[in-house]
N, C-alpha and C positions, 0 to 999 in steps of 0.2 A: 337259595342264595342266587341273586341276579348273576353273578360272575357265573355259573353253573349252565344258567342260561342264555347263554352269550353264545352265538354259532362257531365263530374262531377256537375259543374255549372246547366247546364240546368236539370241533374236528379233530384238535391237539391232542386230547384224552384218546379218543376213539382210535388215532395212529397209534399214539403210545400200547395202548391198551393191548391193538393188535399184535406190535410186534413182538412184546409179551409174551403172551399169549401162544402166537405161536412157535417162540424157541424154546416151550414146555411142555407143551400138548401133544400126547400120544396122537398115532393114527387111527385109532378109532374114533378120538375126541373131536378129528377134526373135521369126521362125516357129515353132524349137523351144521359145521360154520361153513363148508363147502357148500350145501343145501340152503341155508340161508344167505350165503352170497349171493348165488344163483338166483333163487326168489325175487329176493330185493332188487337184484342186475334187471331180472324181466321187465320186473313192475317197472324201474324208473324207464326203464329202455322204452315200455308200451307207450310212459305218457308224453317223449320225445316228441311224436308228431302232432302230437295236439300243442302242443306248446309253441312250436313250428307255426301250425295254421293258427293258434289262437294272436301271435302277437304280431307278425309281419304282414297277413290278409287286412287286418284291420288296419294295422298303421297305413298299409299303401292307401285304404281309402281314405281315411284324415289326411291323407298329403294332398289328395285331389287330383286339380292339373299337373301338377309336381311332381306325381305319384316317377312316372317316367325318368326324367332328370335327374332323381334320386337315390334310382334302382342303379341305374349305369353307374352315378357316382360314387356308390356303394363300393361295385363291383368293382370298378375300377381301383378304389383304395384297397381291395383288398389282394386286389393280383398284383398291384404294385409292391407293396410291404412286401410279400411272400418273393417275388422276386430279389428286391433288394438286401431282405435278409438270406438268402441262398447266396448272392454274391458276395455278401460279406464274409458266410462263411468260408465259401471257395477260396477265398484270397486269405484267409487266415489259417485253411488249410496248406495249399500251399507255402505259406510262410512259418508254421509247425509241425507239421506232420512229419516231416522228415528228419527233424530233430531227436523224434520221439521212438522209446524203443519199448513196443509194445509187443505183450505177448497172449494170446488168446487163449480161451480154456471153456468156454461153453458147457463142457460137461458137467457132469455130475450133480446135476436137479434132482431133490425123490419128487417122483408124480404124487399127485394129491388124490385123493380117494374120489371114488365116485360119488354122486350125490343121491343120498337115500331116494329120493323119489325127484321125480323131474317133471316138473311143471312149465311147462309155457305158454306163454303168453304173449301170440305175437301182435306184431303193430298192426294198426287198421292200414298202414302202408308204408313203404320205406320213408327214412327219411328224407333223401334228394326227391321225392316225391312229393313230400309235403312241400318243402320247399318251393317246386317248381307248379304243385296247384294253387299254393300261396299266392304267389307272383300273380298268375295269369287271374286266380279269382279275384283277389284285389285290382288289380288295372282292367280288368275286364267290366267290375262294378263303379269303377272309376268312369271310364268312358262311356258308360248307359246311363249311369245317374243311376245305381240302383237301388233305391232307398231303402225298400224293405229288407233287401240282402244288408245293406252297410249297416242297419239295425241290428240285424240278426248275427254277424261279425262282433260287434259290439259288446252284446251279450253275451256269444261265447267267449269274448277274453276274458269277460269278469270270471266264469264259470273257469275256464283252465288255470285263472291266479287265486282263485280258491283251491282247487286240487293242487297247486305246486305248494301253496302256503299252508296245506293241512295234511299233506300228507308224502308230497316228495320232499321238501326240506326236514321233516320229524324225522323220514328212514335214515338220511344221508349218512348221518351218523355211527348208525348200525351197519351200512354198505359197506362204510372205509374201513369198518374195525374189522369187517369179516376180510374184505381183502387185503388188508395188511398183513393180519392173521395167515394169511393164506401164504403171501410170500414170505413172510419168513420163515416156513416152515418147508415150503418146499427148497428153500435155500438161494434163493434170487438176492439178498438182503446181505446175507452174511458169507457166502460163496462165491457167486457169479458175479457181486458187482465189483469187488478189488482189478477184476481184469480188465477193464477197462474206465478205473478209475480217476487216472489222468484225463483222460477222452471226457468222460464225461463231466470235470470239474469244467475242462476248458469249457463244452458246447455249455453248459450254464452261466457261468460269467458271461458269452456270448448272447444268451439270452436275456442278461441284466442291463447289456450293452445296447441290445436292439430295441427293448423296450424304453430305456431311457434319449434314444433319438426318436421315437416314435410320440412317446410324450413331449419332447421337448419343441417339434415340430406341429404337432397338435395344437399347442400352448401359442406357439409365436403364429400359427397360421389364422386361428380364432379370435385371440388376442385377450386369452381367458386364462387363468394359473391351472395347467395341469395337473399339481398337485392335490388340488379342489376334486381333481376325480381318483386319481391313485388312492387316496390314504382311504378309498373305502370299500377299495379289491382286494383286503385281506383275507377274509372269507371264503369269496371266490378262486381265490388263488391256492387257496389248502383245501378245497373243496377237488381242484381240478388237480391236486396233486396227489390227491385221494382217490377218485374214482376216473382218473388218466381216460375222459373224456371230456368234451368239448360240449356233448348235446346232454351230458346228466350233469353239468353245472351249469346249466343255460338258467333254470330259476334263481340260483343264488346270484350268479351273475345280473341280473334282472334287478336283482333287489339291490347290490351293490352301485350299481350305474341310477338309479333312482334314488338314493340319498344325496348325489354332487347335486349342487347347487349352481355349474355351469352346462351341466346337460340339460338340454331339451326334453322333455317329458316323449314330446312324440317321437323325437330321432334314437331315445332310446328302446322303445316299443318297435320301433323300425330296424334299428341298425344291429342292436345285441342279438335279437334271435338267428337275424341274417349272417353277422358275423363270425356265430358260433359255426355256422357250417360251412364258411366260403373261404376263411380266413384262420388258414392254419401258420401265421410263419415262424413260432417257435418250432414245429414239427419240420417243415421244410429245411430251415437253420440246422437244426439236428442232421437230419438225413444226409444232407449236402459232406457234412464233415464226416460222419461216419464212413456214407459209403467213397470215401477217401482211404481213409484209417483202413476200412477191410482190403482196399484195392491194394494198397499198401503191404500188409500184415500176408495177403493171402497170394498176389500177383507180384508184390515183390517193386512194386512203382503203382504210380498216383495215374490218372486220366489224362491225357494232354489238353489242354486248355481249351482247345474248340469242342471236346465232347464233354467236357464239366460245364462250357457254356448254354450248348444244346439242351444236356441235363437241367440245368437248371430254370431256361425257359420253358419247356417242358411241363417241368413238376409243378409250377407255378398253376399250367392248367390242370393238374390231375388233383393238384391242392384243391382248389374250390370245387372239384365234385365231391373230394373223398370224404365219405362219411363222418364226420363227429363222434367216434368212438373209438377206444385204444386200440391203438395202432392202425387208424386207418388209414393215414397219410400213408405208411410204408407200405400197408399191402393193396392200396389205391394202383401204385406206382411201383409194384415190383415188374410188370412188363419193360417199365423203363430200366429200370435193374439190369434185368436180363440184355433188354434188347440193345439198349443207349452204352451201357457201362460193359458189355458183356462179359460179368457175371455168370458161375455155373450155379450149379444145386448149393455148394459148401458156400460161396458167395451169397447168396441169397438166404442162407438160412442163418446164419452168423447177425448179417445183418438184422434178422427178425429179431435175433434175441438180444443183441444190444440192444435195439433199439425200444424194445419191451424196458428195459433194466433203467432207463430216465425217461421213458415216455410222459411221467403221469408229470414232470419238472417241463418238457415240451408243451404241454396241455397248457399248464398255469399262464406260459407265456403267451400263449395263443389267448384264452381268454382276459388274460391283461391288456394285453394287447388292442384288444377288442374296445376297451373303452379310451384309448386314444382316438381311434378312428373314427369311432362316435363322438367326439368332440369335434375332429376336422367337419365331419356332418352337420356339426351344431353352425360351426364357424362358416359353411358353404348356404346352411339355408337361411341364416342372421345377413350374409353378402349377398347377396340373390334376392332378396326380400319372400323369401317361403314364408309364411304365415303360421307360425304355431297352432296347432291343434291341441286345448288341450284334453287329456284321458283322467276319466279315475282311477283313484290306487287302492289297492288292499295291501294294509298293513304287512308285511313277514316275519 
């Protein structure tokens, strides 16, 4: 049945399935779904970097002279969002938090068994790595004129949207259901998340909120209906609330931002994969309120405004290094924890686990988010007169 077939479809089952699953399954049942998390976690984690170098190396060369202009203005949208949404939540902290009478309880997780056998399989290199040889190998073949390399770039995108489209999108499925399996059985689902329930209703409507200014400024700034790209990051959006990373829903995000009809084909070869790592501000949003909430819950009072300000400038830059994978904004930026908020051990690790408990709801936002920003891209090289490059597609 085509509906069967559907990627939305098949995530919804796969959460379902998991949670299932694991509010029934002995602990010996759940050795093999811990081992096959893990498997599948390696595999998609390996193909991160290539996916990295495969889409953003190539696009900087199709941009050309532009290549430059582009990368700043990337970056710059991206440190901006991350900032604005941290101030927003700051001042919404401020204006709720104190109303609010929460009571913390972290304990009482069971540990999940080990995993029968452990396989790894590490990356040919980190991700902020690929990243950053991306850049420099792209503008670097940019400013040589290097033809046989931009050939050779070329080729490898095709080859890395064959591996996302035959073999990271088929697992996904089986990823989310292992890890959902996972949490509800260690208890994160039906236990740990009532404590901070409220907390975390409010920081999600926050996240409905920022994404909805982020598109609605997209839209008037390009001068294109944002909606044309929203309705078809559904996918991506349960995809990243499934596997509560940023860099293992980078291919469906890919596939999602290439069906709008006001995206640029190159700006999304450019900007999504860039995005996914530079441009975390649902996680930012999150953190900003939480570590409010614990200063609160555990200090007994909030930050005073010049250190939640500092904080937040801050995190903006620790945001665009911190990895694309769960939880890495918070554990990017636990020095600033400590150092900015001063935070002890119980501070810090409070926080870790909230913030694990809607991380994969943070993600969604970030990768949603992601294809706003790639429409101001669209709207900045349509203004500018950039010259569309265009790429071939493979179907997903």
């Amino acid at each position: 049945m085509k509906l069967f077939r559907s990627l939305p479809v098949q995530l919804l089952l796969a959460i379902l399935a998991g949670v299932l699953l694991g509010l029934v399954l002995p602990e010996g049942a759940m050795i093999p779904v811990v081992t096959i998390r893990y498997i599948l976690g390696q595999l998609i984690t390996f193909c991160v970097p290539l996916i990295v170098i495969g889409f953003i190396a190539p696009s900087i060369t199709k941009l050309g002279k532009s290549a430059t202009r582009m990368l700043c203005a990337a970056v710059i949208l991206a440190y901006a969002s991350s900032i604005l949404a941290a101030l927003l939540s700051m001042g919404a902290g401020y204006g709720i938090i104190p109303h609010l009478n929460i009571i913390s309880d972290p304990e009482g997780l069971r540990s999940l068994p080990q995993v029968a056998f452990q396989l790894d399989i590490p990356q040919i290199m980190p991700v902020m790595s690929a990243l950053v040889f991306s850049i420099l190998l792209g503008l670097a073949a940019v400013w040589t004129r290097a033809r046989t390399t931009t050939t050779l770039l070329e080729e490898f995108q095709h080859i890395v949207l064959a591996v996302v489209s035959r073999i990271v999108i088929p697992l996904l499925p089986f990823y989310i259901a292992a890890t959902f399996c996972s949490l509800a059985w260690e208890g994160s689902i039906t236990r740990q998340a009532p404590v901070f329930l409220t907390v975390i209703l409010l920081v999600m409507a926050g996240h409905f909120l920022w994404m909805a200014v982020l598109y609605i400024a997209a839209g008037s700034y390009a001068g294109k209906n944002p909606f044309e790209v929203i309705r078809h990051y559904g996918p991506a959006y349960l995809t990243a609330v499934g596997t509560m990373s940023s860099a293992a829903t980078l291919g469906v995000a890919l596939d999602c931002a290439r069906k709008s009809s006001v995206l640029r084909r190159d700006m999304v070869d450019f900007g999504i994969p860039l995005f996914a790592n530079i441009h975390l501000c649902g996680s930012v949003l999150t953190e900003v309120f939480f570590c409010m909430t614990v200063s609160k819950v555990l200090y007994g009072a909030l930050p005073d405004l010049g250190t939640m300000v500092l904080f937040c400038l801050l995190l903006g830059v620790f945001a665009i290094g911190a990895p694309g994978v769960p939880g890495g904004t918070v554990m990017a930026s636990l020095g600033l924890i400590y150092g900015v908020l001063g935070f002890d051990d119980a501070g810090g690790a409070l926080m870790l686990a909230i913030f694990a408990l809607q991380d994969s709801f943070g993600t969604a936002c970030n990768i949603t988010g992601d294809g706003a920003l790639t429409l101001i891209l669209t709207g900045y090289a349509d203004k500018h007169g950039i010259g569309s490059q265009a790429a071939k597609t493979v179907e997903l």
